[in-house]
C-alpha positions as CSV (number, residue, x, y, z in Angstrom):
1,X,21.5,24.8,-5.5
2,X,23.4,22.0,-5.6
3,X,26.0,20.8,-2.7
4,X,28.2,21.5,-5.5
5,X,27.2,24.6,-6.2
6,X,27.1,25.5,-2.7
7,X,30.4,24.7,-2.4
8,X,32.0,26.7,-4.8
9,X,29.6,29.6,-2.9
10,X,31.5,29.3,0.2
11,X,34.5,29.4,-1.9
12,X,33.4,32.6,-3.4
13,X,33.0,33.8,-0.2
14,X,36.6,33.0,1.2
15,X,37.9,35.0,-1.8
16,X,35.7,37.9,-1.4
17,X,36.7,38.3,2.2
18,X,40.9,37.6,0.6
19,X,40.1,40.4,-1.6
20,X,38.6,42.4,1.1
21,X,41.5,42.4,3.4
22,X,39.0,40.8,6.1
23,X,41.4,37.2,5.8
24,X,44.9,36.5,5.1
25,X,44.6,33.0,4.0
26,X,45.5,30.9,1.1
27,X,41.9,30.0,-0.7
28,X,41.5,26.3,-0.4
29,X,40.4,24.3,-3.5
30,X,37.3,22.8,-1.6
31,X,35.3,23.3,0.7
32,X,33.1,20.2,2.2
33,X,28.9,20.5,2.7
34,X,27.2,18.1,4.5
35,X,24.1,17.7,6.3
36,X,23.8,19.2,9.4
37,X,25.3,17.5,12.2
38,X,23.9,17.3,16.0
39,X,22.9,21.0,17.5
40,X,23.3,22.0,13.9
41,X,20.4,23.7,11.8
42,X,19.4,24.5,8.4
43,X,19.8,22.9,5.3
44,X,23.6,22.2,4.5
45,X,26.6,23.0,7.1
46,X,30.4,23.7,6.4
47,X,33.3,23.7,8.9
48,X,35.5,26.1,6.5
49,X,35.9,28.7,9.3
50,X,37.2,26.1,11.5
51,X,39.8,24.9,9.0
52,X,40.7,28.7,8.0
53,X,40.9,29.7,11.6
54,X,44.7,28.8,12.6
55,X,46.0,30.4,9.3
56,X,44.0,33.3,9.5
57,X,45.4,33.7,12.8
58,X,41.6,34.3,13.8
59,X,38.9,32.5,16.0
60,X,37.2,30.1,14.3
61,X,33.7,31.7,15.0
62,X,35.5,35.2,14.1
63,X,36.2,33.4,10.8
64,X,32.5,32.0,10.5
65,X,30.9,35.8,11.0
66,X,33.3,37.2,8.4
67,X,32.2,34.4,5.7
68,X,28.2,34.9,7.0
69,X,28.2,38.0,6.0
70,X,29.2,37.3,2.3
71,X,27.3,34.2,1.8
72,X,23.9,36.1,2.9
73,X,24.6,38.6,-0.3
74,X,23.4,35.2,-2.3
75,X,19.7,35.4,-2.8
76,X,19.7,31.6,-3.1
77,X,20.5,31.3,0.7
78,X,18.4,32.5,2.8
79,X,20.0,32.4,6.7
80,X,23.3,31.7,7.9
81,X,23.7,30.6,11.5
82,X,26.8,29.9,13.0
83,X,26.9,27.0,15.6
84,X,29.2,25.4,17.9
85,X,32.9,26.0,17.7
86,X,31.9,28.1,14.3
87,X,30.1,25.7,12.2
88,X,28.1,27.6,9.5
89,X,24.7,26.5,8.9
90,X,22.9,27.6,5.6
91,X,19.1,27.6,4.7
92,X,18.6,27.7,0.8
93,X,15.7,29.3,-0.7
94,X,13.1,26.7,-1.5
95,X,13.4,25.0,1.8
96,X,9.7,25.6,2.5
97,X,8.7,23.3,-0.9
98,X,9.8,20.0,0.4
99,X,6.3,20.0,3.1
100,X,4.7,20.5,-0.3
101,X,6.7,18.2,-2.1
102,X,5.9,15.3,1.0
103,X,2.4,16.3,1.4
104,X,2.4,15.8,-2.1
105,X,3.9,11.9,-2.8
106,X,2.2,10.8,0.7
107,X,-1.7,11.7,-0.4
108,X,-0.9,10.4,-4.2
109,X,-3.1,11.2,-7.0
110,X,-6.3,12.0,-3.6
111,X,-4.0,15.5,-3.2
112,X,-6.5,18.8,-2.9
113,X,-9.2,16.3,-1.9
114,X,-11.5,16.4,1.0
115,X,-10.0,14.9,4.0
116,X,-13.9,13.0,4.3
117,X,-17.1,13.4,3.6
118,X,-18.8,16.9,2.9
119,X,-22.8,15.5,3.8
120,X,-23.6,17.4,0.8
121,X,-26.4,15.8,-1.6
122,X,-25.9,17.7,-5.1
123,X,-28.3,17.0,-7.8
124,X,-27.3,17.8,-11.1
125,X,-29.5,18.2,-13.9
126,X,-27.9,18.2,-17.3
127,X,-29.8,18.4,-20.8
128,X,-28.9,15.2,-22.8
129,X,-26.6,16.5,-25.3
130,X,-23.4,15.2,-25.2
131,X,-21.2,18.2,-24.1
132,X,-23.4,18.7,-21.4
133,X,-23.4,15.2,-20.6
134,X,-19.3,15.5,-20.4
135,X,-19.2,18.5,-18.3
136,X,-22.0,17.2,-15.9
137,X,-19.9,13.9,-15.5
138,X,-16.5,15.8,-14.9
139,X,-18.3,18.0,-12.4
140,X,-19.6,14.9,-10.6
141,X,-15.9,13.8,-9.9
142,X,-15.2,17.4,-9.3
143,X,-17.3,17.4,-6.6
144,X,-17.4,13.7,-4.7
145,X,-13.6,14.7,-4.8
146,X,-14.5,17.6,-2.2
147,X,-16.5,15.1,-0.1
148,X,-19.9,15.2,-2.0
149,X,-22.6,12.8,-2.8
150,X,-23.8,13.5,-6.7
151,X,-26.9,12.5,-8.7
152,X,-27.3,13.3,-12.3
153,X,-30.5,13.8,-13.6
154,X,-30.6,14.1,-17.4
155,X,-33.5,16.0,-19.6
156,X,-34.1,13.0,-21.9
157,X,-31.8,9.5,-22.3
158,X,-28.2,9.1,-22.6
159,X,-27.2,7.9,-25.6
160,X,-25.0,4.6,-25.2
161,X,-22.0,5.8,-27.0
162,X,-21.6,8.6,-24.3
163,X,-20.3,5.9,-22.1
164,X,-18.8,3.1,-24.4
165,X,-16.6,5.8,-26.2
166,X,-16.3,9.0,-23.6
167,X,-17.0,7.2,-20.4
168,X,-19.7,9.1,-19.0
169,X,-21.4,7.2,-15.7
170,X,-24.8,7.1,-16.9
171,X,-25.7,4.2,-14.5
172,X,-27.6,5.0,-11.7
173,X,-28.3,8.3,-13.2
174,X,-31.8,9.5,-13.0
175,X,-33.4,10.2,-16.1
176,X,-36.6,12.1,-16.7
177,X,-37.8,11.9,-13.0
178,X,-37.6,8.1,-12.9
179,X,-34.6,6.7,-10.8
180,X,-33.1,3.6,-12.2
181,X,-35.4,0.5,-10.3
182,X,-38.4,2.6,-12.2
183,X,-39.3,4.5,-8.9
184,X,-40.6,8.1,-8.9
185,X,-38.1,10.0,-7.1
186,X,-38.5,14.0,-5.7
187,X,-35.9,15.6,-7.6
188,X,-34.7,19.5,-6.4
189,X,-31.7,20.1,-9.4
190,X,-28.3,22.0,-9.5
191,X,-28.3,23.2,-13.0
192,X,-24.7,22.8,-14.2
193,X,-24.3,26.1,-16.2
194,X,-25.3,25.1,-19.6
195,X,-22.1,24.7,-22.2
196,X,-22.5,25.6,-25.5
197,X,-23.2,22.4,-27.7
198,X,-20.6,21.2,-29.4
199,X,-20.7,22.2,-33.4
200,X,-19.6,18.4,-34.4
201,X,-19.9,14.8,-33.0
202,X,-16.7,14.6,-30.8
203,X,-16.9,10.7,-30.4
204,X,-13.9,10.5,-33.5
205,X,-11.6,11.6,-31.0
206,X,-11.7,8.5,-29.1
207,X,-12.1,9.3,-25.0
208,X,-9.4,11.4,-23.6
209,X,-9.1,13.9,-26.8
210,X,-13.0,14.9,-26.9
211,X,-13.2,14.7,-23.4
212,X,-10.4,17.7,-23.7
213,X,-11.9,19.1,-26.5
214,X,-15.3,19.4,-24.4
215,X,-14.1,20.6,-21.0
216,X,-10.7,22.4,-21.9
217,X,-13.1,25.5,-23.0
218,X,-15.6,27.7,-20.5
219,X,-18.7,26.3,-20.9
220,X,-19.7,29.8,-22.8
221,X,-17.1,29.4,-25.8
222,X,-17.7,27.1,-29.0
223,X,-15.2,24.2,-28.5
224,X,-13.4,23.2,-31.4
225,X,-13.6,19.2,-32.7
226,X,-10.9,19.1,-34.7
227,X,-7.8,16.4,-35.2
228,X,-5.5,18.7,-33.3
229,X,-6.5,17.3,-30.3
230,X,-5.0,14.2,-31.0
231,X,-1.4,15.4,-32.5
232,X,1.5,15.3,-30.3
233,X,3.6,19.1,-30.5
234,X,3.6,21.9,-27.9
235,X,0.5,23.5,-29.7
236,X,-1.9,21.0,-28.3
237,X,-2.2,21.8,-24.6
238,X,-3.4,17.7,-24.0
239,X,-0.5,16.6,-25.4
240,X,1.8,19.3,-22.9
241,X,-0.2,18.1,-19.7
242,X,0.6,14.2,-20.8
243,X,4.0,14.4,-21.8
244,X,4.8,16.3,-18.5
245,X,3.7,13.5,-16.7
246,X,5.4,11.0,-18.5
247,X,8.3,12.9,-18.3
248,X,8.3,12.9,-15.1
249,X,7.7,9.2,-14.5
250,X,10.2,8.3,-17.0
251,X,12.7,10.1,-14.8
252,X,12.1,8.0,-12.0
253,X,12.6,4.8,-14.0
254,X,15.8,6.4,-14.6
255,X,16.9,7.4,-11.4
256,X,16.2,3.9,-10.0
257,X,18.2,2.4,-12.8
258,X,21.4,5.4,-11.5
259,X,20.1,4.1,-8.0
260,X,18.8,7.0,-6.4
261,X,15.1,7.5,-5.2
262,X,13.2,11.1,-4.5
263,X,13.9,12.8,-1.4
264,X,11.7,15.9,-0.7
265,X,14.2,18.8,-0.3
266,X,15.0,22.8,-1.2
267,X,15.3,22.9,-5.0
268,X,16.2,26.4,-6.7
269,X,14.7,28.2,-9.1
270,X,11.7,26.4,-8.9
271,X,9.5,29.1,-7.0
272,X,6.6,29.2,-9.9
273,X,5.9,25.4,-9.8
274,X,6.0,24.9,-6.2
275,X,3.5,28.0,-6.3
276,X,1.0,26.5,-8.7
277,X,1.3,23.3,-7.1
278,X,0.6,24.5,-3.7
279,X,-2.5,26.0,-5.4
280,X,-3.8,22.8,-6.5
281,X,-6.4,22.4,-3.8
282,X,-8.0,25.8,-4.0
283,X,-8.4,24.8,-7.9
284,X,-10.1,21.4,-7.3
285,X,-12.5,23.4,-4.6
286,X,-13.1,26.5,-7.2
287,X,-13.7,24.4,-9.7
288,X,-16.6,21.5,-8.3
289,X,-18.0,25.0,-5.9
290,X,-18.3,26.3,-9.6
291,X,-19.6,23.4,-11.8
292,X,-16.3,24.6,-13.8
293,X,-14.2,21.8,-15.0
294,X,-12.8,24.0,-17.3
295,X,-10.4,25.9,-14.7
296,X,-9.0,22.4,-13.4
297,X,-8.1,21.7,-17.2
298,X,-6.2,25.3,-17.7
299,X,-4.5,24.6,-14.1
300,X,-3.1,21.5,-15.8
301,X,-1.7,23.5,-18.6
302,X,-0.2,25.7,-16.2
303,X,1.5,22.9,-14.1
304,X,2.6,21.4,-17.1
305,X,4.4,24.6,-18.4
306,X,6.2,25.4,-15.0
307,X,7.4,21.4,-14.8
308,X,8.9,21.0,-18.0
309,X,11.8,23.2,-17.5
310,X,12.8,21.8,-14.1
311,X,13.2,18.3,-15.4
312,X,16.6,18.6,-17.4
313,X,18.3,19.1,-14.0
314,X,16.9,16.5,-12.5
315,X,19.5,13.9,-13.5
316,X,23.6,13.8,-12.9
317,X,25.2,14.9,-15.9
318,X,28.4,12.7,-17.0
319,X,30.2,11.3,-14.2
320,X,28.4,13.5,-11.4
321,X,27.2,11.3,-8.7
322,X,23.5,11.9,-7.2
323,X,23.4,14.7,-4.6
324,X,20.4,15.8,-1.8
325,X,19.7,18.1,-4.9
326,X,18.9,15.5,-7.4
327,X,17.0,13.9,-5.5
328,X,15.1,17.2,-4.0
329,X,14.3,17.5,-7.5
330,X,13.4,14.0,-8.8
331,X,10.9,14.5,-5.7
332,X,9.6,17.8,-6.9
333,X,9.2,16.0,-10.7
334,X,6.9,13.1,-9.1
335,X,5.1,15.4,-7.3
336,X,4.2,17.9,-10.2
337,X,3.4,14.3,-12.2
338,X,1.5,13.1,-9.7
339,X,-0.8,16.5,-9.2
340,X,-1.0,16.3,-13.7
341,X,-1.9,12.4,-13.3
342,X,-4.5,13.4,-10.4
343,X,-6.5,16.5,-12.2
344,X,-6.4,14.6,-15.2
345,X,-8.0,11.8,-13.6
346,X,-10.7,14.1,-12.3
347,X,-11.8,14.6,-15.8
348,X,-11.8,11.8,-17.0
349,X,-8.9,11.6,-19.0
350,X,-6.0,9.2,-18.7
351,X,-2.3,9.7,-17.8
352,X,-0.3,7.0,-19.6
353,X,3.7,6.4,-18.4
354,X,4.6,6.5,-21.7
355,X,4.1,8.0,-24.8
């Protein structure tokens, strides 16, 4: 909800209590929100009772109860306090996302990731075929982003190409027993659950598209290698993930060039985004606990789906100047960008700014 909008919500609720026969007053054509002021509370505050009070012939903190008990009937506000000579104080739903949203924009793209170091030595072995090889090196970052130490050990040699073209660390790997200065080394292996192989060379697809095309399904279903990967339209869930994100960081080029910056803040109507964003961490720990790189790539999809509607309200329309609500949303936008940049990341894919 906007200051505007919350305006013409107190508004509404003047008339209501007109209509009512609660107030005799004339309904004025504005009514100002602000911040809360000292000893105030909540989100937004409004001194309408106080400039209803003399031609109601009324209190002013009479005035304010009258009004509080209308403006609760909206399920976008979610307490009304009145303060002070009969200030009213009002919390909007969606308060609770902007400790998200800051959490969010102050740990960057390391969000969901272990605060330090788990002690954990995981030793992954991984046949050498390259699907394997893909979900074994995704499952690595997986899990040093949860505070791990990882060593891949690989049935047979890498082939080159699995690092030129999909970028698969194969240095330092073990391979076959032997660790990389030719020493014998005592190997006790976490098999990765073993992916299906893929049914065509992916390495066409250039990186980010066959890294998608290898990780996006469970490791028990056939993945498809096809050139859909690589078209840009809603059908192809890589191309969704990446155009939310750029979205999202082209609206903050934007914003700086209207000269407003993100603000962390109660946004509306965005419930299902802040949810799945708030679940992010649970996902990154699922998914390395697991060796499942898979889930992090569907929780992308997800994110992406519930941050594409949010970001046509993110700008003023027209002559509408930036409000607390703009920018509560511009924040929420580079945080949902962020968390798609981050997971993306994480497998080994790339989130450009523009595409």
């Amino acid at each position: 909800m906007t200051p505007v909008e919350l305006s013409r919500t107190v508004l509404h609720a003047v008339r209501r209590a007109v209509d009512e026969g609660e107030l005799s007053v004339t309904v004025p054509e504005r009514a100002v929100v602000t911040p809360p002021g000292p000893g105030g509370c909540g989100d937004y505050a409004t001194n309408i009772a106080l400039q209803l009070a003399r031609a109601a012939e009324q209190p002013p903190r009479r005035v304010a109860e009258i009004l509080r008990v209308r403006l609760l009937d909206d399920r976008r506000i979610t307490d009304v306090v009145v303060t002070g000579a009969g200030f009213l104080n009002l919390s909007l739903e969606g308060a609770a996302s902007a400790a998200l949203v800051d959490e969010i924009l102050r740990r960057g793209r390391r969000y969901g990731h272990a605060a330090g170091a788990g002690g954990n030595l995981v030793q992954v072995q991984c046949p050498a075929e390259v699907r394997a090889a893909v979900v074994a090196d995704a499952t690595a970052r997986l899990l040093r982003s949860q505070g791990d130490s990882v060593r891949i050990t690989y049935d047979g040699r890498p082939a080159p190409e699995w690092e030129s073209v999909l970028g698969v660390d194969t240095k330092g790997v073990d391979t076959d027993g032997m660790g990389p200065d030719g020493a014998d080394v005592t190997i006790r292996p976490t098999p990765i659950p073993i992916p299906v192989p893929t049914p065509a060379d992916p390495l066409p697809l250039g990186r980010d598209a066959a890294r998608w095309a290898l990780l996006y399904p469970a490791a028990h279903d056939r993945p498809r290698i096809t050139g859909d990967h690589l078209v840009q339209r809603e059908t192809n869930p890589l191309f969704r993930v990446r155009y939310a994100h750029a979205r999202t960081r082209a609206l903050l080029r934007n914003a700086d060039d209207l000269g407003f910056r993100p603000e962390p803040g109660p946004v509306s109507g965005a419930e299902a985004l802040v949810a799945v964003l708030g679940d992010h961490p649970r996902i990154l720990t699922a998914a390395a606990t697991d060796h499942t790189p898979d889930r992090l790539a569907r929780h992308l999809v997800t994110v992406a789906d519930a941050t594409l509607p949010l970001l046509s309200a993110v700008l003023p329309l027209g002559g509408e100047k930036p409000s607390a609500a703009h920018r509560a949303r511009l924040a929420l936008a580079e945080a949902a960008g962020t968390v798609l940049a981050g997971g993306l990341s994480l497998l080994g894919i790339e989130a450009p700014d523009h595409l």
